[in-house]
C-alpha positions in Angstrom: 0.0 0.0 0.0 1.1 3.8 -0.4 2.2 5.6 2.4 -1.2 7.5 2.2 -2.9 4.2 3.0 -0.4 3.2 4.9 -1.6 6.2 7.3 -5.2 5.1 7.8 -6.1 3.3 11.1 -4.6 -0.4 11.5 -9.1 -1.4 10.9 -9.3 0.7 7.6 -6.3 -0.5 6.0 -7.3 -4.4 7.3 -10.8 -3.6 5.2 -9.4 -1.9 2.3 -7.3 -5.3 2.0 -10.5 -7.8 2.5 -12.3 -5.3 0.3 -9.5 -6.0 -2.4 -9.6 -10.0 -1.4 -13.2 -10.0 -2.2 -13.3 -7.7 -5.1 -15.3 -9.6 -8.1 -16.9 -6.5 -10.1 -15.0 -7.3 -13.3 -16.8 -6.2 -16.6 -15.7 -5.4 -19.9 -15.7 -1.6 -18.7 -13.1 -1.8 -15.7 -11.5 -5.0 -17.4 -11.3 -4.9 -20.9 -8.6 -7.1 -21.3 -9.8 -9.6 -18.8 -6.7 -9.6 -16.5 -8.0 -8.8 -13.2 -5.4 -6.5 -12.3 -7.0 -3.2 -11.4 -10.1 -2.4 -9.1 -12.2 0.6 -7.4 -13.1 0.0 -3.7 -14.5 2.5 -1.2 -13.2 2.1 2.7 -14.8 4.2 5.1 -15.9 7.1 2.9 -12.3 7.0 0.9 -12.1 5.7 -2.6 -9.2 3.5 -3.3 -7.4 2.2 -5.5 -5.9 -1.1 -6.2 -3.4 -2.7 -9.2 -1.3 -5.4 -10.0 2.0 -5.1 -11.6 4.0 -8.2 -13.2 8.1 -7.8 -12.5 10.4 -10.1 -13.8 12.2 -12.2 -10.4 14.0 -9.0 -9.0 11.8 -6.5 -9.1 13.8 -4.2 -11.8 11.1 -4.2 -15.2 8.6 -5.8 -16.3 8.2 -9.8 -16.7 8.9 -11.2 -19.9 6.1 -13.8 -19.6 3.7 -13.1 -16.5 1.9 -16.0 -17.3 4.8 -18.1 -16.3 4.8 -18.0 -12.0 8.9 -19.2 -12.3 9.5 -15.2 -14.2 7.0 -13.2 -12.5 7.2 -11.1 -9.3 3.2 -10.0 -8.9 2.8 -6.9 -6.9 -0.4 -5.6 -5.3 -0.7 -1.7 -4.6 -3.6 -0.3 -2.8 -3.8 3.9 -3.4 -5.9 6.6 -2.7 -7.4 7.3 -6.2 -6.0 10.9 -6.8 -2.3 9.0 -6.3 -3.5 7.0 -9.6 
């Protein structure tokens, strides 16, 4: 999480991550590509954030092939929208 989330009580960021966990709202509007990688939550009266970026194993670009689990590092951000 940013340090802006980060910052929110110890309960908010524990719901923003359930929120996240339980996220299924996918439709060809948020998702067009089908990935799953990006969603909008809402955690006590803030709206957040969340992504997923594919690294190759240390971290320093992007994976060659994030389909393969062996080359990919996946990385979960949760942000305050206006971070986006």
């Amino acid at each position: 999480m940013t340090a802006g989330v980060a910052a929110l009580p110890i309960d908010l960021q524990a719901r923003a991550i359930l929120a996240v966990q339980q996220f299924s709202a996918f439709d060809r509007e948020n998702d067009p590509h089908g990935q799953h990688d990006f969603g909008a939550i809402e955690v006590g009266g803030d709206a957040l954030f969340w992504k997923i970026d594919q690294y190759n194993e240390d971290c320093s670009a992007g994976s060659e092939d994030p389909a393969d689990p062996e080359k990919t590092t996946r990385v979960l951000t949760i942000m305050f929208s206006s971070e986006y």
